[in-house]
N, C-alpha and C positions, 0 to 999 in steps of 0.2 A: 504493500500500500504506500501510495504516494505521503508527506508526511506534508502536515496543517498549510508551510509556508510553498510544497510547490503543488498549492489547490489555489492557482489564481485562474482568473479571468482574461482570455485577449479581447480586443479592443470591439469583438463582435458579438462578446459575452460566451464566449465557449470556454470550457474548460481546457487549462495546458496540462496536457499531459506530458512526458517525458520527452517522445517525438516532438511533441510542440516546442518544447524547452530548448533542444538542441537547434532546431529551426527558426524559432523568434529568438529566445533567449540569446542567446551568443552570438549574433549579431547586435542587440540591444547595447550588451556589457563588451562593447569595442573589440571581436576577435580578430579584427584585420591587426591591431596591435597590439594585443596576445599574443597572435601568428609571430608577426615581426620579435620578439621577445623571446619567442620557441625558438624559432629559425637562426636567432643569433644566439644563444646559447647552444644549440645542435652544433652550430657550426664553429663553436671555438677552437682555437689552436690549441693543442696541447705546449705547455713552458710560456702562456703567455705572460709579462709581466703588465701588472697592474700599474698605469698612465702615471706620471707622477707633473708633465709636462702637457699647455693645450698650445692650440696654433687657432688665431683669428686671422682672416683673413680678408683684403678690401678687394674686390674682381672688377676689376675694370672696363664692362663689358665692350666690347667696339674698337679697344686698341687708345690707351691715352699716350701723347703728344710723349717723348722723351725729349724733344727741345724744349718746350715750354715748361720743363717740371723739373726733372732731377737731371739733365743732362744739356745744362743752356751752353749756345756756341757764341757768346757776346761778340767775336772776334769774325764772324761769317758774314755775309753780304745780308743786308736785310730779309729779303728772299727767302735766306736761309734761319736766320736767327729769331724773326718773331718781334713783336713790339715788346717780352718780360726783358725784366734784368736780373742776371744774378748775384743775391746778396749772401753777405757769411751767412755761417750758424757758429754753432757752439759748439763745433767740432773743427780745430784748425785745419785749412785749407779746403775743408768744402762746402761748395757753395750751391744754393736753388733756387730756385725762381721767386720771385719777389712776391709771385701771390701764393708763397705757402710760409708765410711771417709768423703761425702759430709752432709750425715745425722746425723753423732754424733754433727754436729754446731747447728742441729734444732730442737733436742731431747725432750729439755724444752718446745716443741710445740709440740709433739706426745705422744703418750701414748700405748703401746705394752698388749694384752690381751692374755696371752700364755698358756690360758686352753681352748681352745674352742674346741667341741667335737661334732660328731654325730654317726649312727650305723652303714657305708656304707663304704667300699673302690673301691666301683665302678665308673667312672665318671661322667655317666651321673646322675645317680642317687642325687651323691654326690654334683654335681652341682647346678641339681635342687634345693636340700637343701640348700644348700646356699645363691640363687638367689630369691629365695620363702619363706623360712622356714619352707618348708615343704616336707617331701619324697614323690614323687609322683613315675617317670617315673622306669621300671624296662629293665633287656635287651631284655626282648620280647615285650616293652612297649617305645619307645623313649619318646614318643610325650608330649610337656609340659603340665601339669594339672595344674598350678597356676601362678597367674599374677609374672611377677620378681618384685624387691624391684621400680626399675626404673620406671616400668609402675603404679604401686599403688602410687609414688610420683607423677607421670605426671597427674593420674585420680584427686589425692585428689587435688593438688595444681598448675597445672598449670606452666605455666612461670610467671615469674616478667614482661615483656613484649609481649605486645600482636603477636609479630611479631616475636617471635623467637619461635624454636620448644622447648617445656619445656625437654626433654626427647633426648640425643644422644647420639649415640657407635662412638667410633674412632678406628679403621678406618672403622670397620664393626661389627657388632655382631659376639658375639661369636657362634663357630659352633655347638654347641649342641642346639640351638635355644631355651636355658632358661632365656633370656633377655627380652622378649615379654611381651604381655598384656594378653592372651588366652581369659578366658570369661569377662576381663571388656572390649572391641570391639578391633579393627583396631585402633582408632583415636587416643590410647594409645601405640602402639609400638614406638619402640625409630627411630627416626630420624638417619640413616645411612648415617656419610659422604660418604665412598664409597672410598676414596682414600687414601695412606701416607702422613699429613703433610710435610714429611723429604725430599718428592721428589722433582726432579727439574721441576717449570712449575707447582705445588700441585692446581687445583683446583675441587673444589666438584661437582662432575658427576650430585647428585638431586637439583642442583640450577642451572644445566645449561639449556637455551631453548631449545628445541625440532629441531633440522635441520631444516632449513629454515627460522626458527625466528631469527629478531634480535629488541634490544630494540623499535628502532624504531615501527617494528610490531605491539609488546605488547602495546605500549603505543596507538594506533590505534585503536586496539581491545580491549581496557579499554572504549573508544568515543564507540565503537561496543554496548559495554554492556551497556550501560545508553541510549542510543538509545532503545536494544532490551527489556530493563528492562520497557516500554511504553507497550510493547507488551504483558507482561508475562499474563495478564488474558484471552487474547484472546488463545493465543497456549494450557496456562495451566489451564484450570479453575477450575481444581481439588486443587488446591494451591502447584502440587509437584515440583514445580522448586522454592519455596517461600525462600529466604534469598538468592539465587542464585549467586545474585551481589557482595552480603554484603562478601559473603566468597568467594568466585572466586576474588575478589578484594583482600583478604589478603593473599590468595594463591600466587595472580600474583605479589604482594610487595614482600612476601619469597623468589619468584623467579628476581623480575626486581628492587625491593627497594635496598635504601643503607645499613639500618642497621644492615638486614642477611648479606648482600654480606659483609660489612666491617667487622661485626662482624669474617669470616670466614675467610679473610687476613691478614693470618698470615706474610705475606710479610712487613707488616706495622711496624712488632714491629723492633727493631733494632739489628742490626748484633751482638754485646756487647750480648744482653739478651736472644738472641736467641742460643748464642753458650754457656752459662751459663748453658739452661737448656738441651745442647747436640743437637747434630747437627746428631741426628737418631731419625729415630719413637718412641721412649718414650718419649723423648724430646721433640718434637716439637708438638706430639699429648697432651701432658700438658700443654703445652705452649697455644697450640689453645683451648686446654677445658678451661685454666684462662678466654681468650677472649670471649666463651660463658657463662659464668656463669657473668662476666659482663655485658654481653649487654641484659642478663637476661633469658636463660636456667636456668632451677633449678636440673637436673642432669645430670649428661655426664659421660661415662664410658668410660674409654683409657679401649682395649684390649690387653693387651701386650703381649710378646711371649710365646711358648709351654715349660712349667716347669716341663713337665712329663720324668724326667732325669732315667729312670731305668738300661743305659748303661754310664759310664763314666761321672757321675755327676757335677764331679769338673770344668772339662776343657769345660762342657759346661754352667755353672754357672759364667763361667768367661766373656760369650757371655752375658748377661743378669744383674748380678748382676751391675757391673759398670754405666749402660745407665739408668738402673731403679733407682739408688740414686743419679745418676745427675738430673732427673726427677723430684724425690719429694721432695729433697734438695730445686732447684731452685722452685720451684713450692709455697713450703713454705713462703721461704723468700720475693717472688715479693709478694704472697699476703699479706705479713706482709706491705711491705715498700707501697702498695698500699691504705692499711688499711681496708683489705678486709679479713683477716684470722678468726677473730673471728664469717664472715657469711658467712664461705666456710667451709665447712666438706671436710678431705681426708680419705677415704676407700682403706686401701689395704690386696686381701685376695683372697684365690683361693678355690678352692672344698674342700680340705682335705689338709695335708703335706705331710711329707715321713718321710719312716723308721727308727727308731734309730740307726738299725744296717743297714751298708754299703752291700750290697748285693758280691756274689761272680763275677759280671762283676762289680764293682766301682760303682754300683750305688745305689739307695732310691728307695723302690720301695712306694705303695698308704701307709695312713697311718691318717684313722682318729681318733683313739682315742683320740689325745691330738696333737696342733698345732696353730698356730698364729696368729693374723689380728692385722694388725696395724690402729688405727685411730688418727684424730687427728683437728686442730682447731675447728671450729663451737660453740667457747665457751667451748667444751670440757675443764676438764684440761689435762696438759699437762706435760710431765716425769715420766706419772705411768706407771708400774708395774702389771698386776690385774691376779692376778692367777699364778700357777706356776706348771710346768710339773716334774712327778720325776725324780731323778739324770743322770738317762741314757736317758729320753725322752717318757719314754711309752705312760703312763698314766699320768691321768692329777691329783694332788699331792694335789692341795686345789681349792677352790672357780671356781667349773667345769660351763662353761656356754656354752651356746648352740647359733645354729644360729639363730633360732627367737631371741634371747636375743641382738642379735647383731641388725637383723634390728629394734625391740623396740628403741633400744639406737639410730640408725640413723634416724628411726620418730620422737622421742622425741626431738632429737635436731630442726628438719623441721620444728616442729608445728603440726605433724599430728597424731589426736587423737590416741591412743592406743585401744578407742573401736569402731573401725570402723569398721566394715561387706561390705561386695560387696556379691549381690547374685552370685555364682557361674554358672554353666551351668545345673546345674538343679534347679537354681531358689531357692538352700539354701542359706540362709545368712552365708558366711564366715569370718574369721577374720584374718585380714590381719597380724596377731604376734601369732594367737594363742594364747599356756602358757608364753610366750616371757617375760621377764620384761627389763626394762632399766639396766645399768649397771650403777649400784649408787656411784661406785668408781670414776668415770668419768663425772659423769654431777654435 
C-alpha cells in the first residue's frame, strides 16, 4: 500500500499512483538536474583532486581591437594606431590605452601576452580554437567537435562545493555554442544563468520552481521521496532508479537550498561595491561571478558584448571599453582586499583581434595573426609583458604562442594534469592541450 503522503491528487483530481509519480513526479522535482548530478558523478575521474583554485573569465565575443587596448602602436601612421593613447600603469614599462584608466591601478596584478596566434579569420572557426584549442568547426560545418576549456575544468575538477554548479556563463552562452562539453556528456555543460545581473528584479530563471511550486511544496515532496525511496525495489528491481534520492535531493537544494540561492544574490552585496564594479552587465555579471567562485564554482564565464567592430570602430568601443575596465579593475581589487586573488584566475580574450590597418568605413576588420589575452592573479605573476607584435601590429615579432599554450597555462594554474586524454566520440583518447605548453614567463 501506497503510504498517506504519496495518496495525492494530479491536477485532474486523479489519484498518483507510483507510475504516476515517476511520470509527473520527477519531472516536477527538476530530474533534468538530478540527471546532470548523476551523470557527473558517474562520470568522475578516478585520483581527482579537489579545486582548490577558480578561473573567471571576460569573452570577448566578435574579436576586440588589440590596438586600441592592450597593444597600442603610438608610433604607426594614424591608419594604423587609432585616435587612444597609451598611458603607464602601475607596473613599470607597460602601458594601455587611455580608456582603461581603472586598470593601469591593477596592472602589477595582470600580465598582457601580445603574441598569441592561430590560422583562421573566420569566427566560428576561430572560436572554437580558442575555447578548445583546437580547429574543428568549418562554414559548412558549425557544430562543436571538442569539449571548451570550461567543460574539461568542470569534468577534471569539479566545484569546491558540492552544491554549486562547478561550470557557469553569465548571462548565457555564447552563441556559436563552443562553451559546451560535446563528447565528455551533458553533466558537463556550463550552468546558464539565463538572465542580466544589471536588471531590475535580476533573478535566475534555472533556480526558479516550476509554476505551481512553492517552497513549501518542495519541502513536502522531499517527506514524498524518503517515503517512496521504501519503495524503490518493488517499482524498480532492475536497480535503474538507484541513487534516485541521493541526487534528486541535491538537485532540489540547487533549487530550494540557501547557499545556490544566496550564492546568486547579488542584491546582498552593497550599493558602495556594486557601483564600483559599474552598475551595467559587465559589472554586475563580475561582481556575481566573484560570489560564485566563492561559494565555490570553479569556472564562470561573463559573456560580454559583440566586439566584431568592422563599421565605425571607435564610437562603438566607447560603448564597451569603459564598462569592461570598471569590471576587471573592481573585480581585481575586491578579490585582492578579500584575499582571494592569488586562487582566482582572470581570463580575458576573444577569437582573434583586428586589423592593423583601419578599414575604409572606420573600422578593424578579423585579424588572427598576432593579438592579445590578458591574464592575471591565480598566483600568476603579475606586470608582464610576454611576446610582442611588430611595429605596425601584423605579425607576431618574438616569442609566438598559441591557444593550446594559453589553456596549458590556465590548467596548470587549476591543478589539472597537462596529460590528461578524454576518449572523444569515437572512443580515441584525446588530449585536452594537445602541443600546448605553459607559459613559463608567467607561472
Amino acid at each position: 500500500m501506497l503510504g498517506n503522503s504519496l495518496r495525492r491528487r494530479d491536477r485532474h483530481g486523479n489519484p498518483i499512483s507510483r507510475r504516476n509519480f515517476l511520470e509527473l513526479g520527477a519531472p516536477l522535482l527538476g530530474l533534468g538536474l538530478a540527471d546532470m548530478l548523476r551523470l557527473r558523478a558517474e562520470a568522475s575521474e578516478s585520483g581527482r583532486t579537489t579545486p582548490r583554485k577558480s578561473l573567471i573569465v571576460f569573452w570577448t565575443h566578435g574579436g576586440m581591437s588589440q590596438q586600441d587596448t592592450y597593444d597600442m602602436k603610438p608610433d604607426a601612421p594614424p591608419e594604423y594606431r587609432g585616435p587612444y593613447r597609451p598611458v603607464a600603469t602601475s607596473a613599470p614599462g607597460v602601458h594601455i590605452t587611455e580608456r582603461f584608466p581603472q586598470q593601469t591601478r591593477v596592472m602589477h596584478h595582470l600580465s598582457v601576452v601580445r603574441s598569441v596566434h592561430h590560422g583562421n579569420g573566420i569566427h566560428a572557426p576561430s572560436a572554437h580554437w580558442m575555447q578548445t584549442g583546437y580547429f574543428g568547426p568549418t562554414l559548412a560545418r558549425n557544430a562543436p567537435q571538442k569539449p571548451s576549456f570550461g567543460s574539461v575544468i568542470s569534468r577534471s575538477l569539479g566545484s569546491r562545493s558540492p552544491e554549486m554548479p562547478p561550470y557557469v556563463t553569465i548571462p548565457k552562452s555564447e552563441a556559436f555554442g563552443y562553451q559546451g562539453s560535446v563528447y565528455l556528456g551533458k553533466a558537463y555543460n556550463p550552468f546558464e544563468v539565463g538572465a542580466d545581473p544589471n536588471a531590475d528584479g535580476f533573478v535566475v530563471p534555472n533556480l526558479a520552481l516550476p509554476e505551481g511550486l512553492s517552497l513549501d511544496n518542495v519541502q513536502d515532496r522531499r517527506e514524498l521521496l524518503k517515503r517512496f525511496d521504501t519503495l524503490r525495489q518493488d517499482i524498480d528491481a532492475t536497480g535503474g532508479l538507484s541513487g534516485l534520492s541521493g541526487f534528486k535531493g541535491q538537485a532540489l537544494e540547487m533549487v530550494s537550498g540557501d547557499r545556490v540561492r544566496d550564492a546568486f544574490d547579488i542584491s546582498a552585496e552593497s550599493p558602495q561595491l556594486r557601483d564600483r564594479y559599474g552598475r551595467h552587465q559587465y559589472g554586475q555579471s563580475a561582481l556575481l561571478a566573484r560570489r560564485l567562485v566563492e561559494a565555490g564554482s570553479t569556472c564562470v564565464t561573463v559573456n560580454t558584448g559583440y566586439w566584431d567592430h568592422h563599421d565605425n570602430i571607435h564610437p562603438n568601443l566607447e560603448k564597451h571599453l569603459p564598462p569592461l575596465d570598471a569590471a576587471i579593475a573592481a573585480l581585481v581589487e575586491d578579490l585582492e582586499t578579500r584575499g582571494m586573488l592569488d586562487d582566482v584566475l582572470i581570463y580575458c580574450a576573444g577569437e582573434f583581434g583586428r586589423t592593423p590597418l583601419i578599414n575604409g568605413h572606420a573600422g578593424r576588420d578579423h585579424w588572427p595573426n598576432c593579438f592579445s589575452v590578458l591574464l592575471g592573479g591565480g598566483g600568476l605573476k603579475g606586470g608582464q609583458l610576454v611576446g610582442a607584435s611588430e611595429p605596425r601590429g601584423g605579425d607576431v615579432k618574438n616569442r609566438p604562442t598559441t591557444p593550446q599554450d594559453v589553456l596549458a597555462t590556465i590548467y596548470r594554474v587549476l591543478g589539472i594534469p597537462l596529460t590528461l586524454h578524454f576518449p572523444d566520440s569515437s572512443g580515441r583518447p584525446t588530449s585536452i592541450v594537445g602541443a600546448g605548453k605553459p607559459i613559463g614567463e608567467l607561472i
